[in-house]
N, C-alpha and C positions, 0 to 999 in steps of 0.2 A: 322342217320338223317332220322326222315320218310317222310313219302308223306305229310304233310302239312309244315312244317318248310320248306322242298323246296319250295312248292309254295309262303309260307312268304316272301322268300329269293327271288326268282324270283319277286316277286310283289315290295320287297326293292329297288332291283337292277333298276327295269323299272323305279319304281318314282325319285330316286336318278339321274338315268340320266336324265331323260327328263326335269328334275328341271334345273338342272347342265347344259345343250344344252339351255337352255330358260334364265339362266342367263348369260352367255357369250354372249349368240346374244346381249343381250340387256344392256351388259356391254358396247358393243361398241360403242352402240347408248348413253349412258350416260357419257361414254369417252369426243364423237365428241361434244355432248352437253354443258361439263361442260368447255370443255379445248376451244370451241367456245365463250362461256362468256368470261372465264380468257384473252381470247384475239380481245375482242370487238367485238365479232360476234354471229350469232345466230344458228349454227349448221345446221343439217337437220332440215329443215319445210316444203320442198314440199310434200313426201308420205305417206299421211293419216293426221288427227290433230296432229302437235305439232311434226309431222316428225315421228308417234310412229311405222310406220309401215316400216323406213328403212331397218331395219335388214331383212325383211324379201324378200324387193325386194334386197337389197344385196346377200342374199342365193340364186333368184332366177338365179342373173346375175353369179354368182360363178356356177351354174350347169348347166349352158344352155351354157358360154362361150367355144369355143373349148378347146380341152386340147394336149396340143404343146409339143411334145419330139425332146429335141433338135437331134442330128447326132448321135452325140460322146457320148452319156450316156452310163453306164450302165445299163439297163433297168431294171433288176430285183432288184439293190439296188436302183434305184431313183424310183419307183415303192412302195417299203418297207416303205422308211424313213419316210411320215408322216403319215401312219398308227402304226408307231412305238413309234412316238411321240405322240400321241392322244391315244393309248393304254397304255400307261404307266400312264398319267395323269390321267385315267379316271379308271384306277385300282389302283391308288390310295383314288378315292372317296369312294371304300368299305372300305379306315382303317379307315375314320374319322367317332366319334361318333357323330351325330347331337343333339342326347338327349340322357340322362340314359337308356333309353327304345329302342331307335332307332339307333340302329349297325348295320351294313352287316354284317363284317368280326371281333370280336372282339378277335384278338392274341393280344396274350401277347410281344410279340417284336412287336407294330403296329408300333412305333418311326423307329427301324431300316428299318422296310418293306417300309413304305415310303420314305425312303434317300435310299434304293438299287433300288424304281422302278423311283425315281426320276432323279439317276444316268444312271440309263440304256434307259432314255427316251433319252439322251443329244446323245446317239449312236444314234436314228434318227438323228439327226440336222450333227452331223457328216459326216454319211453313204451320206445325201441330197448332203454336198457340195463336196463328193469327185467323187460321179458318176453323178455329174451335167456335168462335161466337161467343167469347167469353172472357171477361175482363182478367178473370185470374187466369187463364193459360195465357193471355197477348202477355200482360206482365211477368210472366214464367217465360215466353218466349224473348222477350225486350232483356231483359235480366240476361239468358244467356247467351245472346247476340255482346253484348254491352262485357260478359265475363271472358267467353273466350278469346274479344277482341283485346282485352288485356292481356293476359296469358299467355295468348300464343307468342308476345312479344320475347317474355324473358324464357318463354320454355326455348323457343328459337335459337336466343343468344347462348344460353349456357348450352344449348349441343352444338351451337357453331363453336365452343373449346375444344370437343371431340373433334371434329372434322379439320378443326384445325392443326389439334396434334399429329392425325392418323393420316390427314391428308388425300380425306374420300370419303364418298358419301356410301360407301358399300357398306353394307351393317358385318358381313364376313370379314371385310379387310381392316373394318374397326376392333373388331374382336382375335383378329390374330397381332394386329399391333401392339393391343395392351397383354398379351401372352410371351412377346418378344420383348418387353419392354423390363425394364428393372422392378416395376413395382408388382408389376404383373395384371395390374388394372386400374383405371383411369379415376379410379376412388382417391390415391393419395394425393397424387396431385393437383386433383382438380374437385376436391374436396369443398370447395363453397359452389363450383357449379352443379354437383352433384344436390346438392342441398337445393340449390334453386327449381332445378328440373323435379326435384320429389314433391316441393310441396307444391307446384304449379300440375304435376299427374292427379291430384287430387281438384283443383280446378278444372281441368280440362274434361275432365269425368263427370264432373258435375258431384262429386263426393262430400259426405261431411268435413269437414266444418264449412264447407266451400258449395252447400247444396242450394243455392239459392233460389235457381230457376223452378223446383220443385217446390221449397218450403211449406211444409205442411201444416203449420202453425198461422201461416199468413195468405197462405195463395193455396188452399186447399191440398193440393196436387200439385199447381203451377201449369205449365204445360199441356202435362196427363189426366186435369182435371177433368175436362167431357170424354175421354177414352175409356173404355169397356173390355174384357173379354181377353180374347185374341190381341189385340191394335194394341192394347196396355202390354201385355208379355211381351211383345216385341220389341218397346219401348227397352224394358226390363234386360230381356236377353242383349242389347245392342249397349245399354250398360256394363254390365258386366264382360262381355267380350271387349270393351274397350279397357277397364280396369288391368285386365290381362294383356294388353297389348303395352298399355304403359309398362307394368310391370317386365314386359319382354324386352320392351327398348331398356328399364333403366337396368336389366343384368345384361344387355348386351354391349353396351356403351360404356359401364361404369364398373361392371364387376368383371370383366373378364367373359363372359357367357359364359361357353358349356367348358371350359378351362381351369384349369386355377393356377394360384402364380408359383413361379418353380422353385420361391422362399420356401412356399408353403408346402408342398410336394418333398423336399427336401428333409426338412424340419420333420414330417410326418407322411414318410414312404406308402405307408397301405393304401392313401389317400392317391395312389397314381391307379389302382385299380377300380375306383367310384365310373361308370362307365356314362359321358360326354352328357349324355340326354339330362339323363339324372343328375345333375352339376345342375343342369339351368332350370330344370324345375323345381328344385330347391330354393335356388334363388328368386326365383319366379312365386312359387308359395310364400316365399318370407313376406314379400311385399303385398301378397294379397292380403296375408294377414294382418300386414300394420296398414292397407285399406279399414279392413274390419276394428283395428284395435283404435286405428284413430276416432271413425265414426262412437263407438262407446266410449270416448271419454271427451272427446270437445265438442264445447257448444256451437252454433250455426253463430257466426260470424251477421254481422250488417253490412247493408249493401254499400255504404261509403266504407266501413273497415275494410271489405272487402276490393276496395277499389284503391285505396290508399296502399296496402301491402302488396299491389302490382306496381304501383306505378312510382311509387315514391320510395320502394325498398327493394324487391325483387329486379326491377328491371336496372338501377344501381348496380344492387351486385352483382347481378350478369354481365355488365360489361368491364366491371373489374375483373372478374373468374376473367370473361376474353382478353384485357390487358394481360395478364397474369399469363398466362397460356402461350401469346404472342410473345412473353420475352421467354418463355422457357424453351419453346419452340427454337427461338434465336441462339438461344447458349446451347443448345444442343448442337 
């Protein structure tokens, strides 16, 4: 690699994040806003018009407020945990493609590299509640050791239909396949693994109705309970960059990405001129928003419901979605 492909890659990396930090802040403020409507109220409006500038007096109150270590931690792992979690997320933003043109990291296993950094992010959230020194974060941590260990099961299997169809784990050569393909994306036909993979994005996030490891009703905080400050936002931010990253895999795999199908294009010409970026981040928004829309209208689930609808329904139909897929594979 020579001396300007680094700088590319350096220049990739800086804009990639600083986008990525500028959408989480202000995911939150579109959160407290919409889920403020949904429940007859107006959100933040005191700082700045229209409240636009909460996020950024939240940041400020996040770094200026003390930062508390309880007695009994472990210092060096409650220290670790949410730079662990916020590093994993956020190395996962170099697998995803934003455009044909615009990659950080383009391997060819980017599918698996994403579920090994996704998996190894959940050891922060773990590592947090066990050297918190505190019964509700170990139970916050147990809970989400115990949730993704279900989950990753059938999120797994419903995108081994993808890889199955497209016959690669490159999230580019998934997304021109279902372009080339008659339906134009991996939605129709593979319609019950797409369902599997969405409401398992909400597990894997740790999202309502699926918020276990936090519950704030019962385990305080969960987790996040002895964290303060700083150590908490990071927690926060390494959320929400993850919420995003689901939502990137499931319009990359499922809708086509930055594409649309050539039905559609047909059917409604001007729509050949919507320019690539803009395709997936529409897509990309939709899904943040049924993040948001879910959270405001279902309740938090129990920790055996929650364990029954992995393992006794989701992971079922995942491996019918992969029968299903293997004979259409074959008649093709």
């Amino acid at each position: 690699m020579g001396l300007n492909e680094i700088i590319l890659t350096i220049l990739k990396c800086v804009l990639v994040l600083g986008l990525s930090l500028f959408h989480a802040a202000y995911t939150v403020y579109a959160e407290r806003k919409i889920i403020g409507r949904m429940q007859a109220r107006l959100g933040p409006t005191a700082v700045g018009p229209y409240g636009l500038l909460q996020p950024i007096a939240d940041l400020i109150k996040l770094i200026s407020k003390e930062d508390i270590i309880p007695y009994n931690t472990i210092r060096p792992l409650f220290d670790i945990a949410p730079f662990l979690v916020l590093s994993f997320a956020i190395t996962n933003l170099s697998l995803i493609p934003f455009h044909p043109a615009f990659i950080i990291a383009d391997v060819n296993v980017g599918v698996l590299m994403i579920f090994a950094f996704a998996g190894l992010g959940v050891y922060g959230i773990i590592l947090a509640g066990y050297a918190s020194g505190s019964k509700y974060s170990l139970l916050g941590g147990i809970r989400s050791a115990a949730q993704v260990l279900s989950y990753e099961i059938p999120l797994t299997l419903s995108l081994a239909g993808v890889i199955l169809y497209t016959e690669s784990f490159r999230l580019k050569d998934i997304v021109e396949v279902q372009l080339n393909s008659p339906f134009g994306m991996n939605l129709f036909p593979q319609l019950l693994g797409f369902v599997v993979f969405l409401i398992c994005a909400f597990a894997e996030t740790n999202r309502a109705p699926f918020d276990l490891p936090e519950a704030e009703s019962e385990l305080v905080a969960g987790y996040m309970t002895e964290y303060s400050g700083i150590r908490m936002g990071l927690f926060f931010l390494g959320e929400y960059l993850s919420m995003y990253i689901m939502s990137f895999l499931i319009a990359l795999c499922y809708l086509g990405g930055w594409g649309l199908p050539k039905w559609l294009v047909t059917l409604l010409p001007p729509l050949k001129y919507i320019p690539p970026l803009l395709i997936l981040l529409i897509k990309v928004y939709f899904f943040i928003f049924l993040f948001i829309w879910v959270r405001a209208t279902f309740p938090r689930y129990r920790f055996d419901q929650l364990m029954r609808i992995s393992w006794k329904i989701l992971i079922p139909l995942s491996l019918i979605n992969l029968i299903l897929v293997a004979f259409l594979k074959r008649g093709i």
